[in-house]
Jmol script that loads the backbone (N, CA, C; Angstrom):
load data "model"
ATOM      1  N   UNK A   1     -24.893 -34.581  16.475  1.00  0.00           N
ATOM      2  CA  UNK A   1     -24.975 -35.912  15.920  1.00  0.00           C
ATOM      3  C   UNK A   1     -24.820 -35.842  14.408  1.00  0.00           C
ATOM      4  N   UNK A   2     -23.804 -36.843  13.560  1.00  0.00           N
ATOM      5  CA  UNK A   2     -23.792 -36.847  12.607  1.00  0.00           C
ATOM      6  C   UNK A   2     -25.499 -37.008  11.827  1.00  0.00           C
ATOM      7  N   UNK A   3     -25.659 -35.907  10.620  1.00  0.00           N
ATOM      8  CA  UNK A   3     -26.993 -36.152   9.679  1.00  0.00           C
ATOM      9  C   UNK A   3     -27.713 -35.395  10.823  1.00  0.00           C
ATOM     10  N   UNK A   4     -27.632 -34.685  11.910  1.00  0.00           N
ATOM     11  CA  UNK A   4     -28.726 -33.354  12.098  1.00  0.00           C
ATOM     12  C   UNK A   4     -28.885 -32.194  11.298  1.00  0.00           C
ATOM     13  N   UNK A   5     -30.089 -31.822  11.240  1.00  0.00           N
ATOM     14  CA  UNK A   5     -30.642 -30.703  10.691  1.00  0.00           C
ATOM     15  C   UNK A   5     -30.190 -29.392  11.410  1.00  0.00           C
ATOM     16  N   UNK A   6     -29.626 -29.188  13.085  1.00  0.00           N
ATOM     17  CA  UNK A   6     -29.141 -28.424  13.205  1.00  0.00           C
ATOM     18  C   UNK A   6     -28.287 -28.305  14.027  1.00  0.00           C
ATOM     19  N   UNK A   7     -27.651 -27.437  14.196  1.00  0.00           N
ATOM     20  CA  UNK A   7     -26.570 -27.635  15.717  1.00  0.00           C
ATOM     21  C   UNK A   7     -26.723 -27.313  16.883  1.00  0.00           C
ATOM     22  N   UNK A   8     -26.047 -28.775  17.604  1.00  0.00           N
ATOM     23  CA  UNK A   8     -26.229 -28.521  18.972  1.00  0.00           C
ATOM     24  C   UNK A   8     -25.448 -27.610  19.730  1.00  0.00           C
ATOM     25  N   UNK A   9     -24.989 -26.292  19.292  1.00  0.00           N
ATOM     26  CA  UNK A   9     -24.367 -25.134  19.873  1.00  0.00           C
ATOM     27  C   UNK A   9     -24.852 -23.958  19.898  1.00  0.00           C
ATOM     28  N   UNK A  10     -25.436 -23.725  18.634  1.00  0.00           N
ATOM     29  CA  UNK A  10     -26.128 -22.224  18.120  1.00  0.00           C
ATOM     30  C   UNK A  10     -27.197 -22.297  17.670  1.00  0.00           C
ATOM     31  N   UNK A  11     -27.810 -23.408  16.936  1.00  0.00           N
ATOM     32  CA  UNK A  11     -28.950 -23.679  16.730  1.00  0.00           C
ATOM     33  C   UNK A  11     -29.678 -23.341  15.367  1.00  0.00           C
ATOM     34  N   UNK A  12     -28.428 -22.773  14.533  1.00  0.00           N
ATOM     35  CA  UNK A  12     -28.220 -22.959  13.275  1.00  0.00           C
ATOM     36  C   UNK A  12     -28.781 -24.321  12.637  1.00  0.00           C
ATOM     37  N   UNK A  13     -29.026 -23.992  11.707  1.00  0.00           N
ATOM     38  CA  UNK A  13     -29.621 -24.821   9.963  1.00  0.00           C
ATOM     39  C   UNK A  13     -28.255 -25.593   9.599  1.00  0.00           C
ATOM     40  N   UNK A  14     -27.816 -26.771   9.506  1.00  0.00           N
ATOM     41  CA  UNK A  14     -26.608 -27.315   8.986  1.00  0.00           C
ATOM     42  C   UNK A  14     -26.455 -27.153   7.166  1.00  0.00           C
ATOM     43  N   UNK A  15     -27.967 -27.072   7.115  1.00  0.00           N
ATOM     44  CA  UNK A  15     -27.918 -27.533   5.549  1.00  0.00           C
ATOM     45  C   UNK A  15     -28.418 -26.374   4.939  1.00  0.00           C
ATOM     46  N   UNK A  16     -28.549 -25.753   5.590  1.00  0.00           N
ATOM     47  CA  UNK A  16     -29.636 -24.295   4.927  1.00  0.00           C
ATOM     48  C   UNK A  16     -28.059 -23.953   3.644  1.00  0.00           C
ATOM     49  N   UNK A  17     -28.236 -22.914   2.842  1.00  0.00           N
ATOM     50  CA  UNK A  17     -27.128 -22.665   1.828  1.00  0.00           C
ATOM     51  C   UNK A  17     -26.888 -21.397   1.990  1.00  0.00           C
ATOM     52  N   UNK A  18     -27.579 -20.810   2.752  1.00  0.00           N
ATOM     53  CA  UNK A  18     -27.699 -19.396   2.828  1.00  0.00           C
ATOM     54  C   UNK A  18     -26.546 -19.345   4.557  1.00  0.00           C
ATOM     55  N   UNK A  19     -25.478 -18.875   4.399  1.00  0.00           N
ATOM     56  CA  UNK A  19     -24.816 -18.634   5.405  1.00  0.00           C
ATOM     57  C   UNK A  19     -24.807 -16.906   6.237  1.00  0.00           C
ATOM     58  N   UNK A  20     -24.655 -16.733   7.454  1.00  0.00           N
ATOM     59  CA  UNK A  20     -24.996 -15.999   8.207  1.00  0.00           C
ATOM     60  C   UNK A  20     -23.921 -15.094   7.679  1.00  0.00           C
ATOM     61  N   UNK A  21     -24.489 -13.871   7.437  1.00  0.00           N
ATOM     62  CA  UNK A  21     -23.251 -12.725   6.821  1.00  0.00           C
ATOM     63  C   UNK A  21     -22.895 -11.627   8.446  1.00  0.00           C
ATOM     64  N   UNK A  22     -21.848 -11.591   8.366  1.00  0.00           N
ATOM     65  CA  UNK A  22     -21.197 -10.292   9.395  1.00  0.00           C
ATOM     66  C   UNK A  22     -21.781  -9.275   9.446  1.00  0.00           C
ATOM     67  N   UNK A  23     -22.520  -8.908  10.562  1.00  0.00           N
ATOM     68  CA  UNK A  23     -23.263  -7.547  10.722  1.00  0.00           C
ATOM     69  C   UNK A  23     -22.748  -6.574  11.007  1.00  0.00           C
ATOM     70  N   UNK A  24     -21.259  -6.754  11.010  1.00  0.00           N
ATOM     71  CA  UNK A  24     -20.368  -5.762  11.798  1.00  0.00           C
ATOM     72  C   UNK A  24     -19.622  -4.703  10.647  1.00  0.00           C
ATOM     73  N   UNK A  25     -19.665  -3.645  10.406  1.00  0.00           N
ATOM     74  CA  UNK A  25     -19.406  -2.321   9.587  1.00  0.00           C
ATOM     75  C   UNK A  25     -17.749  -2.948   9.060  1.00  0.00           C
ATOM     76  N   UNK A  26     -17.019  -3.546   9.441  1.00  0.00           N
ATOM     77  CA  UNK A  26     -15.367  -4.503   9.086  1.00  0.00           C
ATOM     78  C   UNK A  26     -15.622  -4.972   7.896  1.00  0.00           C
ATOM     79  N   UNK A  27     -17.016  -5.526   7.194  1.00  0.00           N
ATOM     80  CA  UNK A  27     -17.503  -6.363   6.478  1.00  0.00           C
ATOM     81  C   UNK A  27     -17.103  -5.434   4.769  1.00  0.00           C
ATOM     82  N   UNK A  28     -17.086  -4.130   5.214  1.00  0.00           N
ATOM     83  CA  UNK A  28     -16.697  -3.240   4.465  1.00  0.00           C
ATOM     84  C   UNK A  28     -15.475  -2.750   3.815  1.00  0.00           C
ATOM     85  N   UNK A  29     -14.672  -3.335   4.903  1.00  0.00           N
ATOM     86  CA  UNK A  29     -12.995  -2.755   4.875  1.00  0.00           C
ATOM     87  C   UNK A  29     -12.385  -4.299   4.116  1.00  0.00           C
ATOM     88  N   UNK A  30     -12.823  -5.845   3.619  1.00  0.00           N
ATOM     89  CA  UNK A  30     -12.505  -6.417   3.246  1.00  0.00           C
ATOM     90  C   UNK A  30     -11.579  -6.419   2.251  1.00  0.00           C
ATOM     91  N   UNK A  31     -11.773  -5.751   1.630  1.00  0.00           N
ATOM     92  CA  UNK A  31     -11.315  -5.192   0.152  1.00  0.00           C
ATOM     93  C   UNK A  31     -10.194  -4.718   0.287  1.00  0.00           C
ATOM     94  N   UNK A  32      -9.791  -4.278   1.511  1.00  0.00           N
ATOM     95  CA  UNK A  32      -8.172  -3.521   1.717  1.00  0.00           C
ATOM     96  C   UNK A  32      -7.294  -4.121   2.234  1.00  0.00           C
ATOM     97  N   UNK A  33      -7.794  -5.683   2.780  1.00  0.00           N
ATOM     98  CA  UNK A  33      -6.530  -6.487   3.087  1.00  0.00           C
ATOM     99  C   UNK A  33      -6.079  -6.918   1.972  1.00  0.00           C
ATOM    100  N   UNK A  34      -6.364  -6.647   1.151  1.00  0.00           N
ATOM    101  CA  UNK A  34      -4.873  -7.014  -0.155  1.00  0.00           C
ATOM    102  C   UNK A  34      -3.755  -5.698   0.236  1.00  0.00           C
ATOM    103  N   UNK A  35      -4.326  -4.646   0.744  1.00  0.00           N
ATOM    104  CA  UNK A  35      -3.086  -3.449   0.683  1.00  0.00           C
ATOM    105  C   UNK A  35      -2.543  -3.815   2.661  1.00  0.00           C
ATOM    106  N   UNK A  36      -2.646  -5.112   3.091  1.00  0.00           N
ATOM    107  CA  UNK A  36      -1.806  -5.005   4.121  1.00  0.00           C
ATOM    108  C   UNK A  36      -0.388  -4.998   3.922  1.00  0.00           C
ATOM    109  N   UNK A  37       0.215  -4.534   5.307  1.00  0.00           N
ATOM    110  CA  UNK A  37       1.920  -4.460   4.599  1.00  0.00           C
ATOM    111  C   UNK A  37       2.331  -5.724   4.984  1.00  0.00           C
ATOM    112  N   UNK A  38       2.048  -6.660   5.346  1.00  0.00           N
ATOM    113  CA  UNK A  38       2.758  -8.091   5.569  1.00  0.00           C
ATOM    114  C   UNK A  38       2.965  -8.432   3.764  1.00  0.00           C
ATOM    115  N   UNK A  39       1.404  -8.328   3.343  1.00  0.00           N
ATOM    116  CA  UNK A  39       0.963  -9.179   2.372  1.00  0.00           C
ATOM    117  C   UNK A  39       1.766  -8.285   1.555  1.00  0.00           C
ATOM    118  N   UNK A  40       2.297  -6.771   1.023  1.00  0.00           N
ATOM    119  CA  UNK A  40       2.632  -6.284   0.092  1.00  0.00           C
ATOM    120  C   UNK A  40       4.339  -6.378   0.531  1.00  0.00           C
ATOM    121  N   UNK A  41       4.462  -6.291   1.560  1.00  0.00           N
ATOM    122  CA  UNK A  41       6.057  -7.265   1.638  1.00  0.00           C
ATOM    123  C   UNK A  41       6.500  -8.169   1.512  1.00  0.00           C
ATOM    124  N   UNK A  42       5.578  -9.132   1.266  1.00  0.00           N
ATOM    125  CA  UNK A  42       6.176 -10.458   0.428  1.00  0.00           C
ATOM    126  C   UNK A  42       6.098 -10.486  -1.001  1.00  0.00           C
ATOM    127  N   UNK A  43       4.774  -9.574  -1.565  1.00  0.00           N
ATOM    128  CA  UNK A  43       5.374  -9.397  -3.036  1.00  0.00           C
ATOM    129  C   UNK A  43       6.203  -8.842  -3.467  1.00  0.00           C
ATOM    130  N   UNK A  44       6.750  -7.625  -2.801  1.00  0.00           N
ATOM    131  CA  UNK A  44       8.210  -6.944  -3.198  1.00  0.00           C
ATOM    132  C   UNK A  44       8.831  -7.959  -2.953  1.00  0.00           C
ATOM    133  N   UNK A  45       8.993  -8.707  -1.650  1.00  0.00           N
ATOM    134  CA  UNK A  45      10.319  -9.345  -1.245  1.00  0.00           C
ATOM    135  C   UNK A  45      11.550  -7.971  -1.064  1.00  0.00           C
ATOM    136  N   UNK A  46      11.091  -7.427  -0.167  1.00  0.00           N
ATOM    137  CA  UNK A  46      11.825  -6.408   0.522  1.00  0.00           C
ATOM    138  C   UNK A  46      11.670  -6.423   1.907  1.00  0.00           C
ATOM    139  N   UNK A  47      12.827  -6.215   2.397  1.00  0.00           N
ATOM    140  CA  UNK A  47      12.926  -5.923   4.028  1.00  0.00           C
ATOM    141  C   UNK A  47      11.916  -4.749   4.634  1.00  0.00           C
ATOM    142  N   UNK A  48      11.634  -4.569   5.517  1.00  0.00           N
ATOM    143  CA  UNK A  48      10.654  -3.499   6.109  1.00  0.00           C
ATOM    144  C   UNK A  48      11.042  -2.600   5.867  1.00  0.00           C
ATOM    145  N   UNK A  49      12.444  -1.838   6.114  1.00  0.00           N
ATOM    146  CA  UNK A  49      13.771  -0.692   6.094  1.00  0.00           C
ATOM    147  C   UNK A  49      13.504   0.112   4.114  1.00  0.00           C
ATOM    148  N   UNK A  50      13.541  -1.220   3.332  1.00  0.00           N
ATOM    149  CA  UNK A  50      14.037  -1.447   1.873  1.00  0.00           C
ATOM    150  C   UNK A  50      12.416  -0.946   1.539  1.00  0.00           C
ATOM    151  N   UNK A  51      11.382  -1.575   1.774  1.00  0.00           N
ATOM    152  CA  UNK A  51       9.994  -1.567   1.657  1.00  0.00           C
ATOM    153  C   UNK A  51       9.489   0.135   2.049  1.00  0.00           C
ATOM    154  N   UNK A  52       9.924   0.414   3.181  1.00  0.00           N
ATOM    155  CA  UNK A  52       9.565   1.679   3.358  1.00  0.00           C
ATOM    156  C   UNK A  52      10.272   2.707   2.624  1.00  0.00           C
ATOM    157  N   UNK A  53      10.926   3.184   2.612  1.00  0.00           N
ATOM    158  CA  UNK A  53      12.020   3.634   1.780  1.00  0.00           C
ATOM    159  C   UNK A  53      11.945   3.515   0.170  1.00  0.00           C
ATOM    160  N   UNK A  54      11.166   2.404  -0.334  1.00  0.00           N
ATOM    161  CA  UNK A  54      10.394   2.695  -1.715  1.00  0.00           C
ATOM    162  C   UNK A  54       9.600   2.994  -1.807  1.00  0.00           C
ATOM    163  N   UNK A  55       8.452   2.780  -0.695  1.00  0.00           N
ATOM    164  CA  UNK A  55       7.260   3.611  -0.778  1.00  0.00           C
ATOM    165  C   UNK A  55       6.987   5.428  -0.433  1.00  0.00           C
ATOM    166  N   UNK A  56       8.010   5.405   0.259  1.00  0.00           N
ATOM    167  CA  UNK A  56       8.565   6.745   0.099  1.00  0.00           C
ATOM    168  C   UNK A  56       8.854   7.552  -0.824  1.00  0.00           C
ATOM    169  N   UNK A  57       9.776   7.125  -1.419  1.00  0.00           N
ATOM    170  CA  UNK A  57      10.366   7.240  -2.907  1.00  0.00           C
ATOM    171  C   UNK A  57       9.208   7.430  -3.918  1.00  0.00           C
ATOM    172  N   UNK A  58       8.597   6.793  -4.143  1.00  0.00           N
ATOM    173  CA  UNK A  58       7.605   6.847  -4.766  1.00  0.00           C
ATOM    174  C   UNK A  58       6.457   7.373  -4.718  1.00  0.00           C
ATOM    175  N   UNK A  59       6.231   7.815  -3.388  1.00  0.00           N
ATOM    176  CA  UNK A  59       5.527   9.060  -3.038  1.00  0.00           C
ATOM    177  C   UNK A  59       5.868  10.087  -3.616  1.00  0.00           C
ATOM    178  N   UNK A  60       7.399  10.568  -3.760  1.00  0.00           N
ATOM    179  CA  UNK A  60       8.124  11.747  -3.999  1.00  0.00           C
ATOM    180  C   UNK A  60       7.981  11.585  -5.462  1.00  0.00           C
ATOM    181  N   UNK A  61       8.115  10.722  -6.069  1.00  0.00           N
ATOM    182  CA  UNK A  61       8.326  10.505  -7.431  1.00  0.00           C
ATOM    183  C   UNK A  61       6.535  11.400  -7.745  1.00  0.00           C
ATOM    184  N   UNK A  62       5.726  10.569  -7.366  1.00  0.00           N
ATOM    185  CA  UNK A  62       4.413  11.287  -7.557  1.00  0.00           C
ATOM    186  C   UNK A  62       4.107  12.607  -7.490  1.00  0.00           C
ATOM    187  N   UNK A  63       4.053  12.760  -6.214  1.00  0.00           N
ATOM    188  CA  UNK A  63       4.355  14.357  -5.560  1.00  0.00           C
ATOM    189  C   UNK A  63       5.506  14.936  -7.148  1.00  0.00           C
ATOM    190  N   UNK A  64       6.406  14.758  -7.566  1.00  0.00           N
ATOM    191  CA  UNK A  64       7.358  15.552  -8.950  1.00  0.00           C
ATOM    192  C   UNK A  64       6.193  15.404  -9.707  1.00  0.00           C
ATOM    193  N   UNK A  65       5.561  14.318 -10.344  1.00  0.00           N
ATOM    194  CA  UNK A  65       4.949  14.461 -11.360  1.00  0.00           C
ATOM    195  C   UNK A  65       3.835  15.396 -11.150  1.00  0.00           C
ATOM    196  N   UNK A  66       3.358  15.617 -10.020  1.00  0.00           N
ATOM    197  CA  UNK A  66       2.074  16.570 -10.125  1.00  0.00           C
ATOM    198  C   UNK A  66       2.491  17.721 -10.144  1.00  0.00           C
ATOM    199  N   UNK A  67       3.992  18.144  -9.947  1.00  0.00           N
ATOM    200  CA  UNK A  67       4.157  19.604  -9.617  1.00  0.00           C
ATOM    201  C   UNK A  67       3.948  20.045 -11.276  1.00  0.00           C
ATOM    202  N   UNK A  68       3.802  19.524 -12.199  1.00  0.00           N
ATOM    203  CA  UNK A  68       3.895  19.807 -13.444  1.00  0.00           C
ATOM    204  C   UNK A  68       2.355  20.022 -13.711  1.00  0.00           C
ATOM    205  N   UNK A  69       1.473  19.789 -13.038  1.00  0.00           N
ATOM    206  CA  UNK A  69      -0.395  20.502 -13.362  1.00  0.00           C
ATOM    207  C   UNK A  69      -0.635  21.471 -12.455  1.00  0.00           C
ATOM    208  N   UNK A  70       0.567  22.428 -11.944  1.00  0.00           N
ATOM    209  CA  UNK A  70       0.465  23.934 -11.560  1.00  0.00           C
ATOM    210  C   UNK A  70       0.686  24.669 -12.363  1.00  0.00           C
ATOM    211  N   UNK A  71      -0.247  25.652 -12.116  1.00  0.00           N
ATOM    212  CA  UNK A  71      -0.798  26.588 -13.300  1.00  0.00           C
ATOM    213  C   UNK A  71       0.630  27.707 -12.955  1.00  0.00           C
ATOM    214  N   UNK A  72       1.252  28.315 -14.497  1.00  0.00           N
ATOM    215  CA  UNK A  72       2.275  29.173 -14.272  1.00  0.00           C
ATOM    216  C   UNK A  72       1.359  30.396 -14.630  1.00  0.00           C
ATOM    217  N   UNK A  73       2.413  31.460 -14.372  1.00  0.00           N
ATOM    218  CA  UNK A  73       1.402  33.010 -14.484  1.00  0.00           C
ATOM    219  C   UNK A  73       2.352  33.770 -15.021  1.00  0.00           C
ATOM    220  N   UNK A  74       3.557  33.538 -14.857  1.00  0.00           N
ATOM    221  CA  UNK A  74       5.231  33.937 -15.947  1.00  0.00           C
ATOM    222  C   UNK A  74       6.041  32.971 -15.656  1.00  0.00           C
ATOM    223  N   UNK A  75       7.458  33.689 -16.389  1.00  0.00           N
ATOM    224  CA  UNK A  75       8.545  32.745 -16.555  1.00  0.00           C
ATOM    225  C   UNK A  75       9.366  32.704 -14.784  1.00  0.00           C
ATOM    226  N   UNK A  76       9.120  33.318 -13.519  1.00  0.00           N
ATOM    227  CA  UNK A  76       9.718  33.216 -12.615  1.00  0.00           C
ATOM    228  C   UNK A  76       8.791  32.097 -11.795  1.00  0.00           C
ATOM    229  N   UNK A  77       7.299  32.137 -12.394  1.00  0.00           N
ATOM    230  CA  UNK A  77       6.716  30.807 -12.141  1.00  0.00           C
ATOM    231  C   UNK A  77       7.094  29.609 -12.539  1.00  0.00           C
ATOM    232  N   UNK A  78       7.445  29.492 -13.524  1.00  0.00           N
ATOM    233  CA  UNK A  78       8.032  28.221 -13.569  1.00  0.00           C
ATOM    234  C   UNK A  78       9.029  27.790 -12.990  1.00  0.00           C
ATOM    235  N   UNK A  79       9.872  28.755 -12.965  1.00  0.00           N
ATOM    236  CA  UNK A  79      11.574  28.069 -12.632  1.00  0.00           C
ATOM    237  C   UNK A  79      10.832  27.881 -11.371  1.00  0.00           C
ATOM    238  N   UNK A  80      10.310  28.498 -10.457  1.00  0.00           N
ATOM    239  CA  UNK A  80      10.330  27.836  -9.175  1.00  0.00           C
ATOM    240  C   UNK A  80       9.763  26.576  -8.960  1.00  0.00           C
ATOM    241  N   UNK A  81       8.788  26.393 -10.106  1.00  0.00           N
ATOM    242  CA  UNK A  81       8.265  25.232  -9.925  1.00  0.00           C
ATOM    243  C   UNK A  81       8.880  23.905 -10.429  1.00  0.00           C
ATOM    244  N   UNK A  82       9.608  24.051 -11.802  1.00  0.00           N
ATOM    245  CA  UNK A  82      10.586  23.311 -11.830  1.00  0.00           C
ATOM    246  C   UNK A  82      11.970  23.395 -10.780  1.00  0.00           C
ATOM    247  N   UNK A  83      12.094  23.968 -10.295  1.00  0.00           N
ATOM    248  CA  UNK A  83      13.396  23.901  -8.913  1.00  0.00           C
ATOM    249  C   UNK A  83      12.720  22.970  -7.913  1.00  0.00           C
ATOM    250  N   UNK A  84      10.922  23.422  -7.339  1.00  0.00           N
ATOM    251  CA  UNK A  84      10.484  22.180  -6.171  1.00  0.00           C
ATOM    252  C   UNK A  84      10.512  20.755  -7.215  1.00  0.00           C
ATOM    253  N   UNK A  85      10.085  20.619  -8.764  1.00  0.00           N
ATOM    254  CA  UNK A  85      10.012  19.355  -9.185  1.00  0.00           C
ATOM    255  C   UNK A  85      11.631  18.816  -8.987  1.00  0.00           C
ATOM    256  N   UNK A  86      12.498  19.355  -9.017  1.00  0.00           N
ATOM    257  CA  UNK A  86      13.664  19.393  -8.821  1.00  0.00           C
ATOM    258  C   UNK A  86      14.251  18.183  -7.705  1.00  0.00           C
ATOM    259  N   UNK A  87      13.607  19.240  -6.477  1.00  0.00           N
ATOM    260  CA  UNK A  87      13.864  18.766  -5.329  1.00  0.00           C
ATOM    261  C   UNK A  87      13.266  17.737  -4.761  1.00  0.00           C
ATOM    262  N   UNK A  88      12.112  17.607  -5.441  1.00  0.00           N
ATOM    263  CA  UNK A  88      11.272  16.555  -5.170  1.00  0.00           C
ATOM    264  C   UNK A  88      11.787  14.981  -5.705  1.00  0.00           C
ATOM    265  N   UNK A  89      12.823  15.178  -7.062  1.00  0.00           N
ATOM    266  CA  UNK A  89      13.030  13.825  -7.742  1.00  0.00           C
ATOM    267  C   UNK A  89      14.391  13.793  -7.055  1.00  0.00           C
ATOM    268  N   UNK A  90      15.029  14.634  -6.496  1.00  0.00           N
ATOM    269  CA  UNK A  90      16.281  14.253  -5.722  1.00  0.00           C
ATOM    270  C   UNK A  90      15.720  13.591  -4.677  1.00  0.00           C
ATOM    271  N   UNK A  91      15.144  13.934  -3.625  1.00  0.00           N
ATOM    272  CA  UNK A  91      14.198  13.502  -2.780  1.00  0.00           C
ATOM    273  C   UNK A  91      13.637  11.826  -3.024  1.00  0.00           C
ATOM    274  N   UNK A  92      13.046  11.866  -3.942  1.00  0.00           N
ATOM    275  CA  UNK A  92      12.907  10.528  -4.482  1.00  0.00           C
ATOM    276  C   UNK A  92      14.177   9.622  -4.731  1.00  0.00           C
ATOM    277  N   UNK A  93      15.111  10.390  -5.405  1.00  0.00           N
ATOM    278  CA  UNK A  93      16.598   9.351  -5.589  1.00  0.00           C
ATOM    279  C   UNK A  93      16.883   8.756  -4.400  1.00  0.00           C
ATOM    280  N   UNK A  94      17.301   9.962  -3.505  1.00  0.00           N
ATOM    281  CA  UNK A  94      17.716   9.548  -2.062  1.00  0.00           C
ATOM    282  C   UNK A  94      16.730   8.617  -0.987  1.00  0.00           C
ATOM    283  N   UNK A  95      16.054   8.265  -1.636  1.00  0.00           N
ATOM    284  CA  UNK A  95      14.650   7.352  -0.970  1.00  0.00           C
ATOM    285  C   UNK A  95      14.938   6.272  -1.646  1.00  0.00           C
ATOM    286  N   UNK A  96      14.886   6.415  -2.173  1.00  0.00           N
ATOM    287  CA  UNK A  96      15.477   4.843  -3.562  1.00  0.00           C
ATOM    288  C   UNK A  96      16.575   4.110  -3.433  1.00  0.00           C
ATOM    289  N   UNK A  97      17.703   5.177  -3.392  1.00  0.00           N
ATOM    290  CA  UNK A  97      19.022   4.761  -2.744  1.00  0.00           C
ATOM    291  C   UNK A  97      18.979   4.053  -1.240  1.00  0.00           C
ATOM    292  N   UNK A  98      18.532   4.812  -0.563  1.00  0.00           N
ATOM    293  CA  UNK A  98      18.620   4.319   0.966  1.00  0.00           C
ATOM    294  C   UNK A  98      17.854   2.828   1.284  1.00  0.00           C
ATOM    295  N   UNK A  99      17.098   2.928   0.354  1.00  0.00           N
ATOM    296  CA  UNK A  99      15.899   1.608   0.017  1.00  0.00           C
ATOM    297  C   UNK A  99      17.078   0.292  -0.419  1.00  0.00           C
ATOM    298  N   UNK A 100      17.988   0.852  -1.342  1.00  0.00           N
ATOM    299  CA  UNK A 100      19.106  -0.161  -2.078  1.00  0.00           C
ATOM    300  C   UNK A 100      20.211  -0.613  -0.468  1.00  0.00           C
ATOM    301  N   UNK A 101      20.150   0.401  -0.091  1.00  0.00           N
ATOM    302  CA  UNK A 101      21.582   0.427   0.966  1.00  0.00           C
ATOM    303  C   UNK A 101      21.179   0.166   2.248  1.00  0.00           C
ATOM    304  N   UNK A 102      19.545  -0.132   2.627  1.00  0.00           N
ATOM    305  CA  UNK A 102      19.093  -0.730   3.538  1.00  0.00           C
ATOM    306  C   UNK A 102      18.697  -2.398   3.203  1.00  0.00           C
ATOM    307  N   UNK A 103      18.902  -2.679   2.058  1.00  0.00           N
ATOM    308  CA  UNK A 103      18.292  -4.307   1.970  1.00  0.00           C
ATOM    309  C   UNK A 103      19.381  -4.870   2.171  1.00  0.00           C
ATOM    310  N   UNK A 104      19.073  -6.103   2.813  1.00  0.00           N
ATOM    311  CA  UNK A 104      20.644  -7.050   3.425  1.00  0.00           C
ATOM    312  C   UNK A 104      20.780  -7.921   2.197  1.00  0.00           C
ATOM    313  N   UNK A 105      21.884  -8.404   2.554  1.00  0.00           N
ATOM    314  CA  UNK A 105      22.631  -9.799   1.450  1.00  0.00           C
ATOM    315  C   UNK A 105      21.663 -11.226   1.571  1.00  0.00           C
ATOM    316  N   UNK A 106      20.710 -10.853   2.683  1.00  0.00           N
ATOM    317  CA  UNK A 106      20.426 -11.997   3.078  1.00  0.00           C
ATOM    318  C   UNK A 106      19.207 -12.458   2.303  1.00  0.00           C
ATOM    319  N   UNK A 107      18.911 -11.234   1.791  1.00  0.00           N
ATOM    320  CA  UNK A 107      17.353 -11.188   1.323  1.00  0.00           C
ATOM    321  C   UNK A 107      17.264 -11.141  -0.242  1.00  0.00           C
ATOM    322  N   UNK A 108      18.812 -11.287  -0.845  1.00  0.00           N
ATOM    323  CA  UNK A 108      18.764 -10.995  -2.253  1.00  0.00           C
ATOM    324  C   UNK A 108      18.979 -12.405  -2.726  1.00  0.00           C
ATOM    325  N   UNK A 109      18.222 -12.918  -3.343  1.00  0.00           N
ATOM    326  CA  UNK A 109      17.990 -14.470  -3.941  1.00  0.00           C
ATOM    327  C   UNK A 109      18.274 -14.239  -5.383  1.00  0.00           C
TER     328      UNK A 109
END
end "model"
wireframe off; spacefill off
backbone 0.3
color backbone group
């Protein structure tokens, strides 16, 4: 009935201010639906194909930059390690690229 004090379903307080919080452990994970991929594919505005394929890329890009806080011990240490940073930013190109050559005409505004 309109102007009751409580409801005729659950038996809840209409007016109380204090609302019933989720007891369920989910209550926790709130914070990470900003990193869903629906929601972070509409801010790229990238296709799923284009979307994955940069996040890829950019994995690799990361993965290069860290190979550079391995500790060298001589000069045959490095080159190898600059050869994986190497391979790693090619790696990244070709993730980037495929990202370009997977987005359709349809999707470029």
């Amino acid at each position: 009935m309109v102007g009751a004090a409580f409801c005729h379903i659950c038996g809840l307080g209409r007016h109380s201010s204090k609302a019933p919080q989720p007891s369920s452990w989910l209550r926790y994970l709130a914070p990470i639906g900003v990193l869903e991929f629906s929601r972070v594919k509409d801010w790229f505005g990238l296709p799923t194909a284009s979307l994955c394929a940069f996040l890829i890329g950019g994995a690799f890009l990361i993965v290069a930059l860290c190979m550079g806080f391995m500790t060298v011990h001589d000069f045959s240490d490095f080159e190898a390690i600059q050869l994986w940073r190497i391979q790693w930013l090619m790696s990244a190109c070709a993730a980037f690229l495929a990202g370009i050559l997977l987005k359709s005409r349809k999707s470029s505004n």
